[in-house]
N, C-alpha and C positions, 0 to 999 in steps of 0.2 A: 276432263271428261271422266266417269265413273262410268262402269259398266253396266250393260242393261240384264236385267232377267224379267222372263214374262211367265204366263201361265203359272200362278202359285194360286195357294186356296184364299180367293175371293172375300171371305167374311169378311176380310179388317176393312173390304171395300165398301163395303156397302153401309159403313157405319156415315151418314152426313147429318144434316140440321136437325131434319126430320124421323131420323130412322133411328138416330141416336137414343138409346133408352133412358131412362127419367137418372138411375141411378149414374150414368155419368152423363148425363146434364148439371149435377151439380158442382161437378170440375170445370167446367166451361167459365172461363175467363176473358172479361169484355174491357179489361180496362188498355187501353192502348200504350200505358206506358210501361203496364205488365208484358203485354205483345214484345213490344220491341223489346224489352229485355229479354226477357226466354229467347228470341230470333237472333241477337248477337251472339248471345253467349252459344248460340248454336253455330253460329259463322264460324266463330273465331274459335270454336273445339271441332271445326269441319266435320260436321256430326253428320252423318252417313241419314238418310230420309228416303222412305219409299214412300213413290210417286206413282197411285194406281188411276186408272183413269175411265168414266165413265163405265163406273160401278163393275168392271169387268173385273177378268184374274188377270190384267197383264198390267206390268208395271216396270218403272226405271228404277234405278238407284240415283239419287243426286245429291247435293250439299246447294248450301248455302254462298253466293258468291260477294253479295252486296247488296245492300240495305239503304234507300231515299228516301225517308218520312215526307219532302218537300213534293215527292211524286207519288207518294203512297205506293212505291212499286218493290220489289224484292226479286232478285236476279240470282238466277239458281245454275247449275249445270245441267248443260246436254245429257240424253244417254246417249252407250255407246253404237248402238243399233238404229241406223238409222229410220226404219220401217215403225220402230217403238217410236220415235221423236215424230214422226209424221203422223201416231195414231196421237202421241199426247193432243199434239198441236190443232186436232180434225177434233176434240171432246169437248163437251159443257160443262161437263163435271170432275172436279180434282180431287184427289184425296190425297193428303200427305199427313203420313206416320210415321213416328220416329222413336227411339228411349233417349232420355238425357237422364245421365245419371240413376238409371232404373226406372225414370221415372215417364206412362209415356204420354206422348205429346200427339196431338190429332189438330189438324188444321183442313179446311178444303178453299177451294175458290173456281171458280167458275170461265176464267178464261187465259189465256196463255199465248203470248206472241215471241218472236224471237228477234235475240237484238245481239246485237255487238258486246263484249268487253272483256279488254285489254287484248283489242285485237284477236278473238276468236268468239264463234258463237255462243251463246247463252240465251236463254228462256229466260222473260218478264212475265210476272203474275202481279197481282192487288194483295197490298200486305192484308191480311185475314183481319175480318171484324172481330174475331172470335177465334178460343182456340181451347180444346180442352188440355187439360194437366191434372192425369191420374197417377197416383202413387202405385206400381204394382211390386209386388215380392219380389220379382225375380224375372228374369229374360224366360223368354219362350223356350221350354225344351226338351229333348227326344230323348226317349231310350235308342241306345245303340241296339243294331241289331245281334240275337242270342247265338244263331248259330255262326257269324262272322264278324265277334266285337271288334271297335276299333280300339287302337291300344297306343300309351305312349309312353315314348322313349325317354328316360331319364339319364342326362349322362351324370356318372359319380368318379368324383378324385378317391381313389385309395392309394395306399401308400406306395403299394408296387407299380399299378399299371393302371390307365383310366379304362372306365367299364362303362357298362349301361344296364337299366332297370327295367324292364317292358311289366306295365302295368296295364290291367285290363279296364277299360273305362264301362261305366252303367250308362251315362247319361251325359250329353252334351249342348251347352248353349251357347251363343255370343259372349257372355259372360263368364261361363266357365262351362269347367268340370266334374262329375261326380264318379271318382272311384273305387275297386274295394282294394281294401286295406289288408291286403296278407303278403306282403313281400316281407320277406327275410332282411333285408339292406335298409330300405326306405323306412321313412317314420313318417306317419301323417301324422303331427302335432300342431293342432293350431297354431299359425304365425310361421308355419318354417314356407319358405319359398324356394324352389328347384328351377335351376336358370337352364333357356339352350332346349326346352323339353321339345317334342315333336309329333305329332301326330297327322299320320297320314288318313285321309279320307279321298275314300275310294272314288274314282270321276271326277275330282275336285283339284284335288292340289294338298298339298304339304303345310302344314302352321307352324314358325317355331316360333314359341313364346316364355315367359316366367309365368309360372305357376304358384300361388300361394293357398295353403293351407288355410282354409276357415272353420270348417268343423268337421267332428267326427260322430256317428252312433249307429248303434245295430240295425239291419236289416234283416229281413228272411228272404233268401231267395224262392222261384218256383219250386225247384228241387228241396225246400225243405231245410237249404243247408242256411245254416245264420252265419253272419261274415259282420265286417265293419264298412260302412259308408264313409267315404271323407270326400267333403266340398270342396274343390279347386277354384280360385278366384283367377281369372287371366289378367296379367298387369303389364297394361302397357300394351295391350294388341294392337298390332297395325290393322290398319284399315283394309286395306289389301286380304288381311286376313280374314278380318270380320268377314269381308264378303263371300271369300271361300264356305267362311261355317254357313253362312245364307244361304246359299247355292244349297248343299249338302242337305241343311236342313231342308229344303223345299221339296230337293229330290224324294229326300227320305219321306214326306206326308204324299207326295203324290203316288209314290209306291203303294205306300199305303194304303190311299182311298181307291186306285184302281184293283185292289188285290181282292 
């Protein structure tokens, strides 16, 4: 069971057959033996899928449980909320979004029952006729807030005593991080990786992950003042975690739009 969150901003819902715009309709993929492939290789990397329902903001988080071409069916996880699981199961309309590899993936269907497996409950859907696969740049993502950045922890070996680095971060997605580059210790050089780092988000929960280095270049801040940006890649984030930054991010746009 993966856990549920609801009320997030709606756009990615309302993307179906119909509403989808021309220019990704030409990512839409009909061949079924392309389907099934993107769909295992989603099982089998338990690829995290939001599951919005009847064009609404509320949605599950789910995976992939198991795949019957012989039934045309595809068996997914419950949320964790049961009131979510009774609205999925009450809709006509599905929307499942996900990234593989950056890359994202849009599927919907239209009905959803609940069945058995391996002995605990699961949702049945109709493996999708169709499914788009868009290349995008990059994971969806926020600036930290100015007057209360989140910051992370880096711990360092030096020769006397172990220490830690607190780096002020710009900008945060599922994927990674982007932060500036003025410590005195640390070196952002492409390729180096910082193990054990941490970042705490506020409401949320705590991430610790390895961090690696992908790029660096000048920025201007509001203030005027110019600093260095450097691109943090997350490697290897637990899932667990992902969801945390989900959460966090959500919160952070809903703040947003009500402010």
């Amino acid at each position: 069971m993966v856990e549920s969150i609801h009320n997030a901003d709606s756009s990615d819902a309302k993307h179906d057959n119909k509403s989808l715009p021309h220019k990704d309709e030409v990512y839409r993929i009909y061949s079924k033996i392309d389907i099934l492939y993107i769909l295992r290789d989603m099982m089998q990397k338990n690829t995290l899928i939001t599951l919005y329902f009847d064009r609404s903001n509320q949605f599950i988080l789910t995976s992939i449980l198991a795949l019957d071409e012989n039934k045309n069916e595809m068996l997914i996880d419950v949320g964790a909320e049961p009131k979510f699981n009774e609205a999925a199961l009450a809709s006509k309309h599905l929307t499942f979004i996900t990234s593989q590899n950056r890359i994202k993936i849009e599927f919907t269907c239209d009905q959803i029952k609940t069945k058995q497996f391996e002995g605990r409950s699961a949702f049945a859907v109709e493996l999708p006729a169709s499914l788009i696969r868009m290349q995008r740049r990059n994971y969806f993502r926020i600036s930290t807030p100015t007057t209360k950045p989140l910051k992370c922890i880096i711990p360092l070996q030096t020769r006397d005593t172990p220490t830690k680095a607190e780096i002020t971060l710009l900008d945060i997605s599922c994927g990674g991080i982007g932060v500036i580059d003025h410590h005195p210790v640390i070196h952002f050089d492409p390729g180096v990786s910082y193990h054990n780092c941490q970042i705490d988000l506020p409401g949320t929960g705590r991430i610790t992950t390895t961090i690696q280095v992908k790029n660096t270049y000048e920025i201007t801040l509001k203030g005027g003042q110019t600093c260095k940006r450097a691109g943090c890649q997350f490697i290897d984030l637990p899932k667990s975690m992902e969801i945390m930054i989900q959460r966090y991010i959500t919160k952070q746009e809903q703040t947003r739009i009500n402010s």
